[in-house]
mmCIF file as gemmi writes it, N, C-alpha and C atoms, coordinates in Angstrom:
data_model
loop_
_atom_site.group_PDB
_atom_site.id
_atom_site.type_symbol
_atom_site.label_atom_id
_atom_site.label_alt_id
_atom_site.label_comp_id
_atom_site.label_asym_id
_atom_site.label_entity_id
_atom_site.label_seq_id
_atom_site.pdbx_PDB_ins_code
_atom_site.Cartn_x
_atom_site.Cartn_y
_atom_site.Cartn_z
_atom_site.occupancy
_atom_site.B_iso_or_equiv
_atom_site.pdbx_formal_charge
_atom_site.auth_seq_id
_atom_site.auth_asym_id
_atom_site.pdbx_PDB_model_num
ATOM 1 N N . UNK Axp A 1 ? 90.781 -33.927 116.742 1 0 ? 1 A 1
ATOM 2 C CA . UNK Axp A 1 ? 89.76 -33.428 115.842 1 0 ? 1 A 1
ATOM 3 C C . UNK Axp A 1 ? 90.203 -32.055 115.343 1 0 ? 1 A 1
ATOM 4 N N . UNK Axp A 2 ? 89.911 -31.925 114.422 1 0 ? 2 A 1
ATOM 5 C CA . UNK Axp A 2 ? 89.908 -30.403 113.163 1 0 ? 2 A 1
ATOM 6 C C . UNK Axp A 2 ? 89.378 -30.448 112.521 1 0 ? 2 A 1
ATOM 7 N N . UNK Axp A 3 ? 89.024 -28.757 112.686 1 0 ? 3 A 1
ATOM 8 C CA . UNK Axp A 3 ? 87.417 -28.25 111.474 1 0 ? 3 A 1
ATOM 9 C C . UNK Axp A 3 ? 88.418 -27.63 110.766 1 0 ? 3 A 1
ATOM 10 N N . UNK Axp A 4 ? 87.814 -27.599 109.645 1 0 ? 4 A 1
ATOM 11 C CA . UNK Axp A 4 ? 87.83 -26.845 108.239 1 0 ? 4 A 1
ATOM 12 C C . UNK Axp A 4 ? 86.443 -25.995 107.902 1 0 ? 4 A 1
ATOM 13 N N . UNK Axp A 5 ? 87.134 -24.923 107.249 1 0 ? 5 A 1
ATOM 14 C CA . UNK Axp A 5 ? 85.988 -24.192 106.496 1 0 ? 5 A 1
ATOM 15 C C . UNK Axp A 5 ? 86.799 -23.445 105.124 1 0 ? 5 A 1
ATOM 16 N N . UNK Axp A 6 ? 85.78 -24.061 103.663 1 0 ? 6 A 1
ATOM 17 C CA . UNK Axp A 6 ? 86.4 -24.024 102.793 1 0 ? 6 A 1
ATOM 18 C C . UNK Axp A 6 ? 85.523 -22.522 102.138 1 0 ? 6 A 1
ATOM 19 N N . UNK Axp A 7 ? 85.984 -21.497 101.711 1 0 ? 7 A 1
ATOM 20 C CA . UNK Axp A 7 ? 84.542 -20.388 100.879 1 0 ? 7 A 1
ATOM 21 C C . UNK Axp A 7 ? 85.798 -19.802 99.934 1 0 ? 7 A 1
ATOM 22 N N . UNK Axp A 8 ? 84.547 -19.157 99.982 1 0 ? 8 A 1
ATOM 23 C CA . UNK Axp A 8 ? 84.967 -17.976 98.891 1 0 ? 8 A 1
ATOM 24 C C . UNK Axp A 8 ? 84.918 -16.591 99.097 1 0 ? 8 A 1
ATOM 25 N N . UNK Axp A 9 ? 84.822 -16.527 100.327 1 0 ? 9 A 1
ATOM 26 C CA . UNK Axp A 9 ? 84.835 -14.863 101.492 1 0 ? 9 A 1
ATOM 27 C C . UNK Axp A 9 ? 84.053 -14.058 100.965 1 0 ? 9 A 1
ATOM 28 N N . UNK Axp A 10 ? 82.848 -14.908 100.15 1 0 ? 10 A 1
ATOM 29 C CA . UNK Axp A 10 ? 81.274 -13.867 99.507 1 0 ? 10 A 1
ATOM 30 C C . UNK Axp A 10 ? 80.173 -14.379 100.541 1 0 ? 10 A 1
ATOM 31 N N . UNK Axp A 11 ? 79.673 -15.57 99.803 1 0 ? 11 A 1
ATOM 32 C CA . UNK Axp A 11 ? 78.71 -16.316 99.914 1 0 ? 11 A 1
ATOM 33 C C . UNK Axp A 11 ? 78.935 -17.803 100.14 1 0 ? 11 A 1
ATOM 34 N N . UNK Axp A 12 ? 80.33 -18.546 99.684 1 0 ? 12 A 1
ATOM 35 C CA . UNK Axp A 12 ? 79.807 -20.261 99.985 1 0 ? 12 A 1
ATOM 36 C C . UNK Axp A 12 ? 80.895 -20.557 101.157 1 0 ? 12 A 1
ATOM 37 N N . UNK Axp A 13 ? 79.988 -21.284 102.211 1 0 ? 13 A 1
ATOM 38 C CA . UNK Axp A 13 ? 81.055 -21.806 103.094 1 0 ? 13 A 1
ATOM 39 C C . UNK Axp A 13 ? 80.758 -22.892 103.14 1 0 ? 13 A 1
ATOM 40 N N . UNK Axp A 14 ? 81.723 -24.268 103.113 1 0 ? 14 A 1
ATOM 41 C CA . UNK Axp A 14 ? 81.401 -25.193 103.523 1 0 ? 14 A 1
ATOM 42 C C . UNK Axp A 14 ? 82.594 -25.363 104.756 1 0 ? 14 A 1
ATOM 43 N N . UNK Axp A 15 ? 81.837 -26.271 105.95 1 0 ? 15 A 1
ATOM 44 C CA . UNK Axp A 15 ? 82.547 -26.592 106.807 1 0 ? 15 A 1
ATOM 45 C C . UNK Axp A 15 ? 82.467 -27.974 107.224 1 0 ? 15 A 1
ATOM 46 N N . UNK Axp A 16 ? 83.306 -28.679 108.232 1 0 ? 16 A 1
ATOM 47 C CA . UNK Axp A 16 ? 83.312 -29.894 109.074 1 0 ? 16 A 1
ATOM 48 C C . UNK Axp A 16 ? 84.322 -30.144 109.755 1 0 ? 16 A 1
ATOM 49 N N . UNK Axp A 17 ? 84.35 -31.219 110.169 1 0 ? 17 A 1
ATOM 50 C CA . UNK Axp A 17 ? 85.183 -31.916 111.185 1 0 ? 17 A 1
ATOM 51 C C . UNK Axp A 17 ? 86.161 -33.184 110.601 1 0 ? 17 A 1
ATOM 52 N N . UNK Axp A 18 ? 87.21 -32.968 110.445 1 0 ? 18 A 1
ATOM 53 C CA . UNK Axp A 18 ? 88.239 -34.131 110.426 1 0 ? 18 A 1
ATOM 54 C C . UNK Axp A 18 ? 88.919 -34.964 111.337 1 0 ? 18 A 1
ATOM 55 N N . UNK Axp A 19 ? 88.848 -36.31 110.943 1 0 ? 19 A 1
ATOM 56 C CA . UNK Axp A 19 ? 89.511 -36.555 112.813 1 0 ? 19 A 1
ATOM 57 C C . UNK Axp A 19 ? 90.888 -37.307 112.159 1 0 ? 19 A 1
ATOM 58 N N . UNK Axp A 20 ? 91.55 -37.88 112.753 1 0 ? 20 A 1
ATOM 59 C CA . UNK Axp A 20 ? 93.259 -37.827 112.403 1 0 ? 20 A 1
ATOM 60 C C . UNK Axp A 20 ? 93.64 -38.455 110.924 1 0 ? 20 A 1
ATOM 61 N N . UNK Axp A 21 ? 94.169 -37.824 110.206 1 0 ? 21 A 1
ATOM 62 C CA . UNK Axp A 21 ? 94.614 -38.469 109.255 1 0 ? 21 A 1
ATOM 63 C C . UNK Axp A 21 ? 93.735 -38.226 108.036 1 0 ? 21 A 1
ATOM 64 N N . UNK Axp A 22 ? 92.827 -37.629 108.389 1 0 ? 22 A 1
ATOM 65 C CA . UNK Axp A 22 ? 91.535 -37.364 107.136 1 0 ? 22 A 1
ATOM 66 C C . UNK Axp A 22 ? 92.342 -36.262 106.205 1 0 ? 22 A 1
ATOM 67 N N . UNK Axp A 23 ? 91.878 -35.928 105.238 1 0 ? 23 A 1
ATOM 68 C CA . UNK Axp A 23 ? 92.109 -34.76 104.122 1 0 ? 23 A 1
ATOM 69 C C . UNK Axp A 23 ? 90.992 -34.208 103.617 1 0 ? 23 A 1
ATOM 70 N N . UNK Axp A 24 ? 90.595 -33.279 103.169 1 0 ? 24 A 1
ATOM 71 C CA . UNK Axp A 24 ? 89.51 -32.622 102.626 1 0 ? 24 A 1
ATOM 72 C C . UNK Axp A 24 ? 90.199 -31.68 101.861 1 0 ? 24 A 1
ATOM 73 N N . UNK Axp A 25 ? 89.724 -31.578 100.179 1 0 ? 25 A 1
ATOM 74 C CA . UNK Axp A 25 ? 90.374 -30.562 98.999 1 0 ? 25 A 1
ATOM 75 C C . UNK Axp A 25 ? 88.586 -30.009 98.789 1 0 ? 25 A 1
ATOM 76 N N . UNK Axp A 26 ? 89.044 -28.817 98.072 1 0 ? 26 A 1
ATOM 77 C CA . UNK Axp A 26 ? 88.183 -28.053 97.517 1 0 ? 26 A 1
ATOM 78 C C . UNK Axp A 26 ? 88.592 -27.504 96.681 1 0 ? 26 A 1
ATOM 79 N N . UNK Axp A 27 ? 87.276 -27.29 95.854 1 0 ? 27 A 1
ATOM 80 C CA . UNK Axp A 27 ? 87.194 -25.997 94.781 1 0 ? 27 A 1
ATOM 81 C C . UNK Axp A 27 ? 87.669 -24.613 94.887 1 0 ? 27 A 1
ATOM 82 N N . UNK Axp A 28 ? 86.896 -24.357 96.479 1 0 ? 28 A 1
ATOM 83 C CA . UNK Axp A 28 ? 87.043 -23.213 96.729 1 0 ? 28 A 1
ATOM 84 C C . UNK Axp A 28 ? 88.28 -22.494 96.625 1 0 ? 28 A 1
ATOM 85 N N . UNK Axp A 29 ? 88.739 -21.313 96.884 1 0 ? 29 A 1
ATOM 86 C CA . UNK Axp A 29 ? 89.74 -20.358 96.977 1 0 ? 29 A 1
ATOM 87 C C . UNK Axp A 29 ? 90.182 -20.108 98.451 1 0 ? 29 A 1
ATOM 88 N N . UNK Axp A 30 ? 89.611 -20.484 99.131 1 0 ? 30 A 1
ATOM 89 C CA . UNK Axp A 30 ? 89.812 -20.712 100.528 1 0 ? 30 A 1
ATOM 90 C C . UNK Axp A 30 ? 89.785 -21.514 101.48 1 0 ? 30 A 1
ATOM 91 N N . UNK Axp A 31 ? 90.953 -22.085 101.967 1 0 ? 31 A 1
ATOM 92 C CA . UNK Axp A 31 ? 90.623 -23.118 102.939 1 0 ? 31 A 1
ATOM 93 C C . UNK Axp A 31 ? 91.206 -22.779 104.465 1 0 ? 31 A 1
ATOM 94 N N . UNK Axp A 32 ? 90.493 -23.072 105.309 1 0 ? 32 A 1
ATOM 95 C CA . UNK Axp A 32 ? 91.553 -22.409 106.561 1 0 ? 32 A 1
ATOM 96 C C . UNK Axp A 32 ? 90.846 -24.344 107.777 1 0 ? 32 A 1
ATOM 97 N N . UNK Axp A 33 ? 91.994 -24.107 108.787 1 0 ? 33 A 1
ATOM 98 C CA . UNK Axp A 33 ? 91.897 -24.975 109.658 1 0 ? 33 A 1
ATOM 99 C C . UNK Axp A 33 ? 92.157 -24.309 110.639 1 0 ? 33 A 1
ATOM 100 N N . UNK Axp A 34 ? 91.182 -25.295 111.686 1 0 ? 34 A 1
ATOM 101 C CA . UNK Axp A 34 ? 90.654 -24.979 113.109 1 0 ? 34 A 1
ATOM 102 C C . UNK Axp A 34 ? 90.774 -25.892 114.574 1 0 ? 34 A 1
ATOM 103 N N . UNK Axp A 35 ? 91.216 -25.757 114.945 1 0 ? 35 A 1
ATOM 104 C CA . UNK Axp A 35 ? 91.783 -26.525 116.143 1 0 ? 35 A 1
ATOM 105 C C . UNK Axp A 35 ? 90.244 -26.629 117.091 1 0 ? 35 A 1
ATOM 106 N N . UNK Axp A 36 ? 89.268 -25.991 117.399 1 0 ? 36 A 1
ATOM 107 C CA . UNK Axp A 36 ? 88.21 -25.914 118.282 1 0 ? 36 A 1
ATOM 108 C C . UNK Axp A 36 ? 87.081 -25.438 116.92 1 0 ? 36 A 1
ATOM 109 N N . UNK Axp A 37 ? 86.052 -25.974 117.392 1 0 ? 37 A 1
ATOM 110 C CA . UNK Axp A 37 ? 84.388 -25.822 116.998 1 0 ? 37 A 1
ATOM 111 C C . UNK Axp A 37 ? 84.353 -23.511 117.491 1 0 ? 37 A 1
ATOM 112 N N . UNK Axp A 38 ? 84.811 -23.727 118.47 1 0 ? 38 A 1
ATOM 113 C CA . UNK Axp A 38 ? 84.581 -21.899 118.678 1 0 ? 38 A 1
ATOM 114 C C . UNK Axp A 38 ? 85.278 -21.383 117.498 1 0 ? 38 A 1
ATOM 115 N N . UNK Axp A 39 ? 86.399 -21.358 117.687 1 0 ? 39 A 1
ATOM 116 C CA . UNK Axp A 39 ? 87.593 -20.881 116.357 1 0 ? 39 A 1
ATOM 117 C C . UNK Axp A 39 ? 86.7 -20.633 115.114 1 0 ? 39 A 1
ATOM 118 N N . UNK Axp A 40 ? 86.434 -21.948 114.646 1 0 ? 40 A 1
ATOM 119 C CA . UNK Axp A 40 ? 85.44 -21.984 113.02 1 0 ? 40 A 1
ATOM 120 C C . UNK Axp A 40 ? 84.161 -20.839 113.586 1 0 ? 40 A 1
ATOM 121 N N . UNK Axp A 41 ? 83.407 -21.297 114.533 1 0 ? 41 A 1
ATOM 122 C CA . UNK Axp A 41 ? 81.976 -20.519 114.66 1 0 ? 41 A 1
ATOM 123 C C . UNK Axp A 41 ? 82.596 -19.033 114.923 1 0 ? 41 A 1
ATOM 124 N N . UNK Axp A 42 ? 83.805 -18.261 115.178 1 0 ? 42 A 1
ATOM 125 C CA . UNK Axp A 42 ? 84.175 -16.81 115.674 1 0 ? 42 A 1
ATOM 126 C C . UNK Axp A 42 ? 84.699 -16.558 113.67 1 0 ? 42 A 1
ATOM 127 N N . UNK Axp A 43 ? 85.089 -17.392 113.248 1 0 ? 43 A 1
ATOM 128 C CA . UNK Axp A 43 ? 85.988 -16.918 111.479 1 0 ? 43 A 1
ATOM 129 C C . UNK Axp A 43 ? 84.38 -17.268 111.099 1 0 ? 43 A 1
ATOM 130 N N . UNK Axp A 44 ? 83.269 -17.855 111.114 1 0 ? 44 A 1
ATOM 131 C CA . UNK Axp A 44 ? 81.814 -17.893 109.807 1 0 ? 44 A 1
ATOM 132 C C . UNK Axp A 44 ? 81.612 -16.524 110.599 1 0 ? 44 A 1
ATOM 133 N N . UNK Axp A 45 ? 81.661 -15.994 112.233 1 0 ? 45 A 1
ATOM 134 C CA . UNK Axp A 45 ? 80.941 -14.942 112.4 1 0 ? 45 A 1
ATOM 135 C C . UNK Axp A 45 ? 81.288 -13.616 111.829 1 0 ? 45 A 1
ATOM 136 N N . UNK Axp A 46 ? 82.703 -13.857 111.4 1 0 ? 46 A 1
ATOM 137 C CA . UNK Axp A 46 ? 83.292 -12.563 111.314 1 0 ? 46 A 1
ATOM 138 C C . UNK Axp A 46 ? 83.113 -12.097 109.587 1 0 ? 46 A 1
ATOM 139 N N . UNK Axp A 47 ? 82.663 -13.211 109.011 1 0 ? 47 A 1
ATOM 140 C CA . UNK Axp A 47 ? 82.086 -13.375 107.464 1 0 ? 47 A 1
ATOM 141 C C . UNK Axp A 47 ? 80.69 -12.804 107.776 1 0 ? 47 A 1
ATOM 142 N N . UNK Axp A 48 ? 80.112 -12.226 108.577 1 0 ? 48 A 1
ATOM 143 C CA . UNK Axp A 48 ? 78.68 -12.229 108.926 1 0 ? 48 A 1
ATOM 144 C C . UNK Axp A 48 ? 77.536 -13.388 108.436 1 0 ? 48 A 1
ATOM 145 N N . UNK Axp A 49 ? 78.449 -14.512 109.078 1 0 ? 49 A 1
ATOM 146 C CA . UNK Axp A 49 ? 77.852 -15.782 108.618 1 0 ? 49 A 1
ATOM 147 C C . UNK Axp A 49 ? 76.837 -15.848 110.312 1 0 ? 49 A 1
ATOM 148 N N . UNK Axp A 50 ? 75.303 -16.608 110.697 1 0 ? 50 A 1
ATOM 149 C CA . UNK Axp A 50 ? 74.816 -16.397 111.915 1 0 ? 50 A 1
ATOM 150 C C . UNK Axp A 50 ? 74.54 -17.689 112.053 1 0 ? 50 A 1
ATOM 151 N N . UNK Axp A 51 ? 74.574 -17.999 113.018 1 0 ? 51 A 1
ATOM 152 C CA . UNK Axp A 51 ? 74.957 -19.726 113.456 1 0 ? 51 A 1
ATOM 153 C C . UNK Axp A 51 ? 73.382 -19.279 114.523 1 0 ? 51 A 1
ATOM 154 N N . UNK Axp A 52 ? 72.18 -19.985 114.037 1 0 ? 52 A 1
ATOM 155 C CA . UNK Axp A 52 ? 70.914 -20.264 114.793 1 0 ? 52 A 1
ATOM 156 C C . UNK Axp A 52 ? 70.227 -21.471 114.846 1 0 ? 52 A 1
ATOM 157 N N . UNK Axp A 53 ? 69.21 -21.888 115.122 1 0 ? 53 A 1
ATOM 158 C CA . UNK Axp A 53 ? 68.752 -23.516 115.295 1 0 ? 53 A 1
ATOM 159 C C . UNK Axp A 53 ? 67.929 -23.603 113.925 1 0 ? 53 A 1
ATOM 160 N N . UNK Axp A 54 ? 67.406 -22.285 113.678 1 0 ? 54 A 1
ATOM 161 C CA . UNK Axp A 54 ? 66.45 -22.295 112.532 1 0 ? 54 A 1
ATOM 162 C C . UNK Axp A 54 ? 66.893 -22.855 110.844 1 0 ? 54 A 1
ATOM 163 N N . UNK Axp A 55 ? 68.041 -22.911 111.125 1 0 ? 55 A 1
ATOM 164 C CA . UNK Axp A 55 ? 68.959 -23.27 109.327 1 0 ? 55 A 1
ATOM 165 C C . UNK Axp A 55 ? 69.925 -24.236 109.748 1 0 ? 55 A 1
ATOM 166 N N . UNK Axp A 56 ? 69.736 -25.462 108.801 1 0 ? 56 A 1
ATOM 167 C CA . UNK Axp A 56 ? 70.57 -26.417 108.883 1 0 ? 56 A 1
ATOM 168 C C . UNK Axp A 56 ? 71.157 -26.74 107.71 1 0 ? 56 A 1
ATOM 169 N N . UNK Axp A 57 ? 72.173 -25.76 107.17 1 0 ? 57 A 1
ATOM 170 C CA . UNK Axp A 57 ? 72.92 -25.872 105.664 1 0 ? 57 A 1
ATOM 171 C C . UNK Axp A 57 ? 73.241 -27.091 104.931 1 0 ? 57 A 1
ATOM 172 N N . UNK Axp A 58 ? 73.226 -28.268 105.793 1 0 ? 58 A 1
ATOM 173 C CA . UNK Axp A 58 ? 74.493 -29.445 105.182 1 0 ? 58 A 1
ATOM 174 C C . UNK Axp A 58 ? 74.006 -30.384 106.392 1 0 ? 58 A 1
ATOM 175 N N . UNK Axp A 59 ? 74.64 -31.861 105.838 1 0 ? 59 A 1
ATOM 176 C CA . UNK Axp A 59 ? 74.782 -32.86 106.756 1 0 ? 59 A 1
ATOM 177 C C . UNK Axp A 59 ? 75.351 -32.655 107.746 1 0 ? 59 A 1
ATOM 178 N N . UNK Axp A 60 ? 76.232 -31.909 108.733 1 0 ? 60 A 1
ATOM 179 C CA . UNK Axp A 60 ? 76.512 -31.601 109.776 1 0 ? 60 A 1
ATOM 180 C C . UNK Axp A 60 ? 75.667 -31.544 110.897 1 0 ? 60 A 1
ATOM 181 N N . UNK Axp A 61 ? 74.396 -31.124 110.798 1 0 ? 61 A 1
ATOM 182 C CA . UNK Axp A 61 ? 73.13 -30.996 111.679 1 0 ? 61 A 1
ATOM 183 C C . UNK Axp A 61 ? 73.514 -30.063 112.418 1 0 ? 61 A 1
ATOM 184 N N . UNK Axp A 62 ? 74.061 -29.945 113.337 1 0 ? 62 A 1
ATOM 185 C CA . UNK Axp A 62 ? 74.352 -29.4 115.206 1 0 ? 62 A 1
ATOM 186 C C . UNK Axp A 62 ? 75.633 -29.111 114.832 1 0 ? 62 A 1
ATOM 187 N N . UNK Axp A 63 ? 76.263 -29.542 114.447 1 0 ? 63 A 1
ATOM 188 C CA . UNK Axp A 63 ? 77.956 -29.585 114.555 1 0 ? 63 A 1
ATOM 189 C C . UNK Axp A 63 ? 78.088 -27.897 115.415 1 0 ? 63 A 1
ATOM 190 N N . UNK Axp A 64 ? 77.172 -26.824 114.547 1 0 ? 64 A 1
ATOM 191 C CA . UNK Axp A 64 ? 77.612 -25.738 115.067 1 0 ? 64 A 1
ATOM 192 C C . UNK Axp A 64 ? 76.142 -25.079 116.289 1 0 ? 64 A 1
ATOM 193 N N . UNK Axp A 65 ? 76.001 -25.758 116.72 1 0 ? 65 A 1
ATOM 194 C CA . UNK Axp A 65 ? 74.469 -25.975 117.645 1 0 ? 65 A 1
ATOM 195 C C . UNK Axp A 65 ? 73.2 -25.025 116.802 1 0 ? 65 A 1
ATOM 196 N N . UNK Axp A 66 ? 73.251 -25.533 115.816 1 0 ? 66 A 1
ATOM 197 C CA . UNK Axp A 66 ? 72.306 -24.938 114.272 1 0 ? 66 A 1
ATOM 198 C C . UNK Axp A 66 ? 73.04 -24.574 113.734 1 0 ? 66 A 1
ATOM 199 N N . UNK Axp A 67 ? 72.198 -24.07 112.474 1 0 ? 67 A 1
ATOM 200 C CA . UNK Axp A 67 ? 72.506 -24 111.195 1 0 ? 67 A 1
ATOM 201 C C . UNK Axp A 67 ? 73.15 -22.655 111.179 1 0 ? 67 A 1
ATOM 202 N N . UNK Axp A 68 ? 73.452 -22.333 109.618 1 0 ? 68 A 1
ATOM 203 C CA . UNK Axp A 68 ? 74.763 -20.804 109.035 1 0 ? 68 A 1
ATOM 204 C C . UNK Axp A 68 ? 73.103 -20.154 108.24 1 0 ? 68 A 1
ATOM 205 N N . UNK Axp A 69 ? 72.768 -18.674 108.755 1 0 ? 69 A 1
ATOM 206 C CA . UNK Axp A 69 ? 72.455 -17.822 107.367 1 0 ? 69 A 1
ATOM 207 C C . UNK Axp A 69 ? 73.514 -16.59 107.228 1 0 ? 69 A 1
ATOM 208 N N . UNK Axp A 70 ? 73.403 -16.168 106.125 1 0 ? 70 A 1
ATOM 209 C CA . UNK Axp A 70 ? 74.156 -14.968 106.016 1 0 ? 70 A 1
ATOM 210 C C . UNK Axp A 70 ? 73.118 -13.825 106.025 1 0 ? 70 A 1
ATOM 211 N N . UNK Axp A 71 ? 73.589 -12.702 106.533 1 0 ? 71 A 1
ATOM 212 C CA . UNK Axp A 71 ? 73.142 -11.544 107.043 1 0 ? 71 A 1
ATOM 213 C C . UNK Axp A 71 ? 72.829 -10.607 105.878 1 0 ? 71 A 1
């Protein structure tokens, strides 16, 4: 398994999970890959992105044990 998180190091992040052989392109200007679920949740934190139960951004649900707001 590997996460991705695709933004624009303002405001849009999208993220998820790929499992072998998958691809994911974007619009965005940024794409980075992640070997562990911590990895992605420590790079949205350091965006002052806040991972709580109260916001659920996207079809992911839990993926990050709640949802992303920005600060």
């Amino acid at each position: 398994m590997t996460y991705f998180l695709a933004h624009n190091s303002i405001d849009i992040f999208h993220y998820g999970e790929l499992n072998d052989g998958q691809v994911v392109s974007t619009g965005q200007p940024n794409l980075e890959y992640f070997n562990s679920l911590d990895e992605l949740k420590d790079r949205l934190i350091s965006f002052g992105v806040i991972c709580n139960e109260n916001n659920y951004p996207n079809d992911l649900n839990n993926m990050l044990e709640g949802g992303i707001s920005l600060t």
